[in-house]
GUZAFI-299968 format. One record per residue: residue number from 1; residue in three letters; z, y, x of N, C-alpha, C, CB in turn. Coordinates in Angstrom, 1 decimal, padded with zeros to 4 digits. Glycine has a CB too. Example, Ala and Ser with C-alpha at 12.3 -4.5 7.8 and 13.67 -1.06 7.14 Angstrom:
2
   num   residu      npz      npy      npx     capz     capy     capx      cpz      cpy      cpx     cbpz     cbpy     cbpx
     1      ALA    007.8   -005.7    013.2    007.8   -004.5    012.3    007.8   -003.3    013.2    009.0   -004.5    011.3
     2      SER    007.1   -002.2    012.8    007.1   -001.1    013.7    007.9    000.0    012.9    005.7   -000.6    014.1
# end
This chain:
86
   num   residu      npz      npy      npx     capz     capy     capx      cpz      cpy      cpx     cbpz     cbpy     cbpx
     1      UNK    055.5    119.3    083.5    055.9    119.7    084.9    054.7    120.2    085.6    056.6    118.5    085.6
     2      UNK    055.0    121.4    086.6    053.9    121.6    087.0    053.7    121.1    088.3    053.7    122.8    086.9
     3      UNK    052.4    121.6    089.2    052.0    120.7    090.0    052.7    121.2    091.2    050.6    120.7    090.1
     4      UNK    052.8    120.3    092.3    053.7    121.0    093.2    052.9    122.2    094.7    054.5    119.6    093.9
     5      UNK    053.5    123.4    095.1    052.1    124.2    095.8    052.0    123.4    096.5    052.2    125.6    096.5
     6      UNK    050.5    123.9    096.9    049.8    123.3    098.4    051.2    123.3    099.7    048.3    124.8    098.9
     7      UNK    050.5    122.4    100.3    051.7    122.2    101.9    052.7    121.8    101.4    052.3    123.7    102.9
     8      UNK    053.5    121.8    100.3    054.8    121.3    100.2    055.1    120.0    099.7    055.5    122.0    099.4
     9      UNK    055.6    119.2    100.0    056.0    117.5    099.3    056.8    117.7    098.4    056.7    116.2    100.2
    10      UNK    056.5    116.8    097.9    058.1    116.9    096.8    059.0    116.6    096.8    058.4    116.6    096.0
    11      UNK    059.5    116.1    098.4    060.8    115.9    098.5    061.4    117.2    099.5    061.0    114.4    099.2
    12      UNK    060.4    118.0    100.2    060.9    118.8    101.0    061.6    120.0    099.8    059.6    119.4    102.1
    13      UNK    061.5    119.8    098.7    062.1    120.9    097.8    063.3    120.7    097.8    061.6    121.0    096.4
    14      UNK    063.9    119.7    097.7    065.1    119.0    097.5    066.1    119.0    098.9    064.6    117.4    097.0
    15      UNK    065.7    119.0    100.1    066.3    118.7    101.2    066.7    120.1    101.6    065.4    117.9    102.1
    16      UNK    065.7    121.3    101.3    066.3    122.2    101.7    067.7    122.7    101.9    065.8    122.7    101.2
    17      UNK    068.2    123.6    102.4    069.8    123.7    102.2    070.0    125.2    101.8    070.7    123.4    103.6
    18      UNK    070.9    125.4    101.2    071.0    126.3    100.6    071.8    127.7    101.5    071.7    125.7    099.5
    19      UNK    072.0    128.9    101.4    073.0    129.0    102.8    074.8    129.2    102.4    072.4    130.7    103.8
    20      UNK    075.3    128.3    103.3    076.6    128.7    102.7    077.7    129.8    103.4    077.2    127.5    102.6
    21      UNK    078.4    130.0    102.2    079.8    130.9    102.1    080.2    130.8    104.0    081.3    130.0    100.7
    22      UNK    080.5    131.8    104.4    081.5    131.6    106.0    082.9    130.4    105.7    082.5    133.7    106.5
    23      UNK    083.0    130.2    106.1    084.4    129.6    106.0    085.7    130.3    106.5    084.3    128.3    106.6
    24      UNK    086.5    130.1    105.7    088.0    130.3    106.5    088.2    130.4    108.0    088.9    129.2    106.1
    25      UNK    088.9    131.2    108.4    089.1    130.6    109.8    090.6    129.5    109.5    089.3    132.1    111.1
    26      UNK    090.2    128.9    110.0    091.6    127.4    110.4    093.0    128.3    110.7    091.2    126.1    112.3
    27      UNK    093.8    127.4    109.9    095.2    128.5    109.9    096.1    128.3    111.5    096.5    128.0    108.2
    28      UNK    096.5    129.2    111.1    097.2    129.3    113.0    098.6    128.2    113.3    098.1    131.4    113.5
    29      UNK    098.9    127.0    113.7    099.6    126.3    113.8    100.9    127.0    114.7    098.9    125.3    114.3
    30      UNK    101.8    127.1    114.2    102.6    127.2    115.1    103.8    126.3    115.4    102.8    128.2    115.0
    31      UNK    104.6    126.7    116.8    105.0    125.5    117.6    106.4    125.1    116.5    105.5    125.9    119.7
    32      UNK    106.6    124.5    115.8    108.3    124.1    115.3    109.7    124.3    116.0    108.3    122.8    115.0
    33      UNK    110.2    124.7    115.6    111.3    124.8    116.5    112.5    124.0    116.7    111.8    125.8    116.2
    34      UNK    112.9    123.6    117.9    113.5    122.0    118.1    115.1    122.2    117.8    113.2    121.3    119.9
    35      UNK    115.4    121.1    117.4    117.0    121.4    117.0    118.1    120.8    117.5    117.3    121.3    115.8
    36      UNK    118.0    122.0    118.8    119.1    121.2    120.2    118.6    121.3    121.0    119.5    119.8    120.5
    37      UNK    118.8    121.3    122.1    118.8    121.5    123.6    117.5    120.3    124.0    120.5    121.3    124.4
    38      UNK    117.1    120.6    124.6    115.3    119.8    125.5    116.3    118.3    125.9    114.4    121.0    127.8
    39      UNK    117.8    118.5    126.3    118.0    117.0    126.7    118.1    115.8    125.2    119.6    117.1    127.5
    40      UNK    118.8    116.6    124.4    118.8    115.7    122.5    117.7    115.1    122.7    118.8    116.7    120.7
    41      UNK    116.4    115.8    122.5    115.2    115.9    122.1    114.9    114.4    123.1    114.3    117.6    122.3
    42      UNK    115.0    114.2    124.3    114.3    113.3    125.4    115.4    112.4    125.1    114.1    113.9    127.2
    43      UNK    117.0    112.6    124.7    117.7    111.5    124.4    117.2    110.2    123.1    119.0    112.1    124.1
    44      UNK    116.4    111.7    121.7    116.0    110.8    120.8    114.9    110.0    120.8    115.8    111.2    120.0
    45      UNK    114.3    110.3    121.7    112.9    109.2    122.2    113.2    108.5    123.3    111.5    110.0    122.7
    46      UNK    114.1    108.6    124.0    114.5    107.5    124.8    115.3    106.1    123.6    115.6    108.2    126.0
    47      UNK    116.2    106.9    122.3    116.4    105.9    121.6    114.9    104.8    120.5    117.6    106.6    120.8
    48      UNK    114.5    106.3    120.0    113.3    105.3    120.0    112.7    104.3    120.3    113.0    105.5    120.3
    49      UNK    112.5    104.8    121.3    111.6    103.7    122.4    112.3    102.4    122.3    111.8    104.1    124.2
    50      UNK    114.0    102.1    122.4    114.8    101.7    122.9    114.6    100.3    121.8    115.9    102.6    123.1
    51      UNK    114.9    100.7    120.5    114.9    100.5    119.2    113.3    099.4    119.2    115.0    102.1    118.4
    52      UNK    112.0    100.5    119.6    111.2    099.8    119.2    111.0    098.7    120.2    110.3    100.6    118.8
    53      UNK    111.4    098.5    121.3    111.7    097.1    122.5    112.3    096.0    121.5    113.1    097.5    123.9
    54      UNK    113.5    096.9    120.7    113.9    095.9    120.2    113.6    095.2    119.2    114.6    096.0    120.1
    55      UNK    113.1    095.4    118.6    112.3    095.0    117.5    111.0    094.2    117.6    112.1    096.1    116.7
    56      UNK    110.5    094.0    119.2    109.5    093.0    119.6    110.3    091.8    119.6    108.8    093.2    121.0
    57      UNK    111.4    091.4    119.6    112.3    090.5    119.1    112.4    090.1    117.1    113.7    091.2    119.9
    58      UNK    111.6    088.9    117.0    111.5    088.7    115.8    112.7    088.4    114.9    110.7    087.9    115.7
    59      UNK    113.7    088.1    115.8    114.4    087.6    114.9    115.5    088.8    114.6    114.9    086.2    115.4
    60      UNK    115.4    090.1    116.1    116.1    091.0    115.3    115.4    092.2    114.4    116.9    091.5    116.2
    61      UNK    114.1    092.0    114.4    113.1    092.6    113.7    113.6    092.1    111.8    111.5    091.8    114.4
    62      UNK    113.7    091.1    111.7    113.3    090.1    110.5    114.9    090.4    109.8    112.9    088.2    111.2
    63      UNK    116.1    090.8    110.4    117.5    089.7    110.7    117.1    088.4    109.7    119.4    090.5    110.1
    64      UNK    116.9    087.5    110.3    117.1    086.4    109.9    118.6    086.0    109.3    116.8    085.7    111.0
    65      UNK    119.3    086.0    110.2    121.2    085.8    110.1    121.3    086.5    108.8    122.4    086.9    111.6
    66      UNK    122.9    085.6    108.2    123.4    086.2    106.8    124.4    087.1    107.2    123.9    085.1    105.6
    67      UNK    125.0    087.0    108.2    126.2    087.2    108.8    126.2    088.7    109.8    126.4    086.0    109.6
    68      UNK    126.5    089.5    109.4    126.6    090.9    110.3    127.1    090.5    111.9    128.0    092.1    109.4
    69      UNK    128.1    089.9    112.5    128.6    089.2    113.6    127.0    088.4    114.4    130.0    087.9    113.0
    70      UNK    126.3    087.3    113.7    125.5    086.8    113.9    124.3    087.6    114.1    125.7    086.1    113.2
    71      UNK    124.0    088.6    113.7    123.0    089.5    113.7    123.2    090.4    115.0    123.1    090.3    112.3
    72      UNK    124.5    090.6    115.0    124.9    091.8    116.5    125.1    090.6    117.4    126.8    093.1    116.4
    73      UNK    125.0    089.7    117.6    125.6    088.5    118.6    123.7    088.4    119.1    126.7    086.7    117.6
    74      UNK    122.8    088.3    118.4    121.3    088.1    118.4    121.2    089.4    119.0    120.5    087.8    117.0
    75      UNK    121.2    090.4    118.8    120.9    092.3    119.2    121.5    092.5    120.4    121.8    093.6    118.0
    76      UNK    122.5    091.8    120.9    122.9    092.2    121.9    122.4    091.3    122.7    124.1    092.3    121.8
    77      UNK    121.6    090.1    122.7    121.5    089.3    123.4    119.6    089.3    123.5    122.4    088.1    122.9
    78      UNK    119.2    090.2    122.8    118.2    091.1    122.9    117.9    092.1    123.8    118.1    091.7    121.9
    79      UNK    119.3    092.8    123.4    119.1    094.0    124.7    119.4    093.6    126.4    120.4    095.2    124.4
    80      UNK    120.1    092.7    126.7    120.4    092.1    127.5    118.8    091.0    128.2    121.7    091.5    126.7
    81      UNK    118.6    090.8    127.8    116.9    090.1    127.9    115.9    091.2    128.3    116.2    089.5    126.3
    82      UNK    116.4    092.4    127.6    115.4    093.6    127.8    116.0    094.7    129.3    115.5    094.7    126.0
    83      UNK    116.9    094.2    129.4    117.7    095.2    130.2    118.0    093.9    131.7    119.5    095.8    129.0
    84      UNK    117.9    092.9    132.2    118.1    091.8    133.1    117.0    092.2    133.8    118.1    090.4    132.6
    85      UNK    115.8    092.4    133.6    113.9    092.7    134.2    114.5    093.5    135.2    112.5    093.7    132.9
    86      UNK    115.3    094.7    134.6    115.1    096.2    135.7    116.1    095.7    136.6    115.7    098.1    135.0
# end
């Protein structure tokens, strides 16, 4: 191996960078197109929302219950807990 020139270390050989390629420009996003009228769109995130309230409720999170009746009798008495505040 030979010796390394004057002024240089021998790690500065290594660290150098090389120059790179341009890159791509980033591809152009565009807006998706909604399917239904602006009110659907604010109705499905109002259910959303609605849904995910409900489900801070563990037991209608979980259903515990074996019973479909017992499960909506708990859901409704969920929403009703959520809905008494306003």
């Amino acid at each position: 191996m030979s010796p390394p020139a004057a002024g240089i270390c021998c790690n500065e050989r290594y660290t150098t960078r090389l120059p790179q390629p341009p890159r791509p420009p980033p591809p152009v996003q565009t807006k998706l197109a909604v399917a239904g009228p602006a009110e659907l769109v604010t109705c499905d995130q109002t259910i959303e929302r609605s849904v995910g309230r409900l489900k801070q409720f563990r037991r209608v999170a979980t259903r515990y219950d074996k019973l479909a009746v017992s499960y909506h009798s708990w859901l409704v008495l969920a929403a009703l807990l959520l809905w008494l505040p306003h």
